[in-house]
N, C-alpha and C positions, 0 to 999 in steps of 0.2 A: 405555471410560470414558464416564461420563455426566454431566463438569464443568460441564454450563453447560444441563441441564434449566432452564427456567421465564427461561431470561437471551434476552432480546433485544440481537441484534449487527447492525449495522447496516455495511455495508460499502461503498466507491466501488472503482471499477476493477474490477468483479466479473464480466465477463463472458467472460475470457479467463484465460490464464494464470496468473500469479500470486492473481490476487484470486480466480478459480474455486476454486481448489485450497485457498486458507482457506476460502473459504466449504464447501464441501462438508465439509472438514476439522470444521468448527464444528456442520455439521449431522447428523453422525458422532455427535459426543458432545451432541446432545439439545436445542441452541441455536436457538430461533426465528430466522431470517436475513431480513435486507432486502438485497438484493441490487441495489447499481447501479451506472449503467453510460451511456453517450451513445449505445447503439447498443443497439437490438432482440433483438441478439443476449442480453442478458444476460434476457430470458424463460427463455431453453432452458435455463440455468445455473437457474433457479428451478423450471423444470419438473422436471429432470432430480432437482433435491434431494427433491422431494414423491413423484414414483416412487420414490424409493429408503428411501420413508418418512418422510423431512424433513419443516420446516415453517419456507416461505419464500414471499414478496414479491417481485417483480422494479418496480422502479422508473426509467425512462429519465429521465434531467437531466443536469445542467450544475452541477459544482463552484463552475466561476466567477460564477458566476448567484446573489444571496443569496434571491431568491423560489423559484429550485429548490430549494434547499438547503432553505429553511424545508421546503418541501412532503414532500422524502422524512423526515426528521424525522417530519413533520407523518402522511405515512402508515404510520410507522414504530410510531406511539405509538397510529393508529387500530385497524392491523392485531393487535398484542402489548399493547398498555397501557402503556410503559415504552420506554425506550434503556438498555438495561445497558455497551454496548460500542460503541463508533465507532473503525471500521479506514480513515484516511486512503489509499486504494491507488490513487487514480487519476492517470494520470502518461504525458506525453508527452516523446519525442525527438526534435531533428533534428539531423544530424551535417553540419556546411561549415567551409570555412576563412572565420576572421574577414573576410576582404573581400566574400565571398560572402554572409553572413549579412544577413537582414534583421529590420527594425524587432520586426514582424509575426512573425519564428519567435522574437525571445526575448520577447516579453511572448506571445505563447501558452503558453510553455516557463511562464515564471514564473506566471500568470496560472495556470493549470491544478496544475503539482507547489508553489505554494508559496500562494499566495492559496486556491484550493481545500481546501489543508490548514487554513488557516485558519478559515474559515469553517462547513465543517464540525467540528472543535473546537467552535469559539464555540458553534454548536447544537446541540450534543452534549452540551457540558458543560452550559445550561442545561435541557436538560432531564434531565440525571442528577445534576443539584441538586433537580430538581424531589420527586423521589420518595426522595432524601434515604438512600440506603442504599449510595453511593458506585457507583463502577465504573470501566472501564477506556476509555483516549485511544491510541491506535497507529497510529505512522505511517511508512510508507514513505520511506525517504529511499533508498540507493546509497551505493555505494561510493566516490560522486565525492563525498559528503558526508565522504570520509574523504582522496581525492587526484583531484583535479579531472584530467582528462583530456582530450587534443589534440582538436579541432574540436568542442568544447563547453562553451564557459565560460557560457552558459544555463542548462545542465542541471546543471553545477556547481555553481553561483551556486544554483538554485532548491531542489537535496539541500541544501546546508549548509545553505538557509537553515531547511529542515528541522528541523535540531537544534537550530538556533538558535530556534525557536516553540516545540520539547518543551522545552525546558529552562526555557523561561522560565514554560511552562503548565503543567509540574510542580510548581513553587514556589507560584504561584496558586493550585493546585484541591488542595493534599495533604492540606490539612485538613479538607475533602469528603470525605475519600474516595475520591479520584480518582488514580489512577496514569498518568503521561500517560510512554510512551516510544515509542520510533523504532528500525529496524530497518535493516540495508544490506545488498540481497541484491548477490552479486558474479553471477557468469554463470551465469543461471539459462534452461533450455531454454524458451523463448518465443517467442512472434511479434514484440514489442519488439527479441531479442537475435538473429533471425534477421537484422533489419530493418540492426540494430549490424552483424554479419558483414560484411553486402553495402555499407555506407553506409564505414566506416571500413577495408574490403579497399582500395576502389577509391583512396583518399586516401591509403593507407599504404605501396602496392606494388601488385601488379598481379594480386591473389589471386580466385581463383576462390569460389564459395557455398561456405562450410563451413572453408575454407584458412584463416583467421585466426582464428577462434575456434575452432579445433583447435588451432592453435600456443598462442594463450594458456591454454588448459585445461593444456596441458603445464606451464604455469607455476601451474598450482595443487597446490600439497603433494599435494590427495588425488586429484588426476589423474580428474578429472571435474568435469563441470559440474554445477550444485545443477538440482532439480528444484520442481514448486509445491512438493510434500509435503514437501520440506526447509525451506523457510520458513514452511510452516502449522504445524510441530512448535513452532517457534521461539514463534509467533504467539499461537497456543492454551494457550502455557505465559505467557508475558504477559498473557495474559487470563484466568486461575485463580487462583487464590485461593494456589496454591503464592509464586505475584511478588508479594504483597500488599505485599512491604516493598522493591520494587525501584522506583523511580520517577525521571524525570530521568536516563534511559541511552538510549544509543542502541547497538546488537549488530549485530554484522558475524554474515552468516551467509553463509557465499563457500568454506566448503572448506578457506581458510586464508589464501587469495590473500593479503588484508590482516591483517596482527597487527595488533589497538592495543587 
């Protein structure tokens, strides 16, 4: 499929993981990409889409930054002419018990998965008012946007607050044109959920790399973890013209972990 020839998608958190795996996903089916990211690494993730015939931008910034944020916008619109699509993906964890937490890990926490979503929206949607022919707002939230979970009420706090910005940005921008929703990947194979295994083993019991996120996969209906490609399916369908009439949701994509 070729859903999104002539669309520019402009993506954060794009250099790893889950954001690589939309983004490639996107450049599959014919989507010019801006691809970013706070680390160097998201070059090779731009490179790597133009070998494979793509047609994408790498951009290093800062979410929480609003003169970053203006700029990848800003090179986003020099590079393609337009923003069709802004995927909110950039997002940090740290896992402690509440006495051990400090100041400094949850306003990073928050400041990065909930300010960052912001801001990029704000810039997103003015410039996909700008050209006036609507588009799509997609943001990363979790699973803890649906049941906050033990040694992080940061990262809890900062997913709900998640759904709490689409919902309220859906309402705003619908009559644009604009479809604004949120997605909650549950345990998806990553660098983030390797990081989970080893930070929440150690705090929970006394489990070895791999030990606890083996046991919780057991507790997924479909007895596996999800992969990038299982949330770029999710992602790519939210951004088609098939969702035109879906807006103000937020989707669990976890295997089943979570019903709601």
């Amino acid at each position: 499929m070729r859903r999104f020839e002539n669309k520019t998608v402009v993506i954060t958190g794009a250099s790893r993981g889950i954001g690589a795996a939309i983004a490639k996903r996107f450049a599959r089916e014919g989507a010019n990409l801006v691809v970013s990211a706070n680390e160097d690494l998201v070059h090779s993730v731009a490179e790597q889409i133009k070998v494979d015939a793509g047609k994408a931008i790498s951009f290093v910034g800062d979410v929480t930054d609003k003169v970053s944020v203006k700029a990848l916008y800003d090179a986003a619109e020099e590079a393609f002419g337009a923003v069709d699509v802004s995927i909110q993906n950039a997002g940090v964890i740290t896992i402690s018990r509440i006495e051990d937490m400090t100041e400094d890990e949850w306003d990073k926490v928050m400041a990065v998965n909930t300010k960052g979503v912001f801001l990029c929206a704000q810039e997103a949607i003015a410039r996909i008012r700008k050209h006036g022919r609507g588009g799509r707002i997609i943001n990363t939230a979790s699973g803890q946007a649906r049941d906050g979970f033990i040694y992080t009420p940061h990262y809890a706090a900062s997913k709900m607050g998640v759904v709490g910005i689409t919902q309220s940005l859906a309402k705003e921008v619908a009559t644009d044109g604009i479809t604004v929703n949120a997605f909650c990947p549950g345990i998806i194979e990553t660098d983030m959920w390797a990081y989970n295994d080893q930070a929440w083993g150690k705090l929970l019991g006394t489990y070895a790399p791999g030990e606890l996120m083996k046991e919780w996969v057991e507790g997924i209906p479909m007895k596996r973890a999800g992969s990038g490609e299982d949330v770029a399916g999710l992602v790519t369908f939210l951004a088609s013209e098939d969702a035109a009439y879906i807006t103000g949701q937020t989707i669990n994509v976890d295997g089943g972990l979570i019903m709601s």
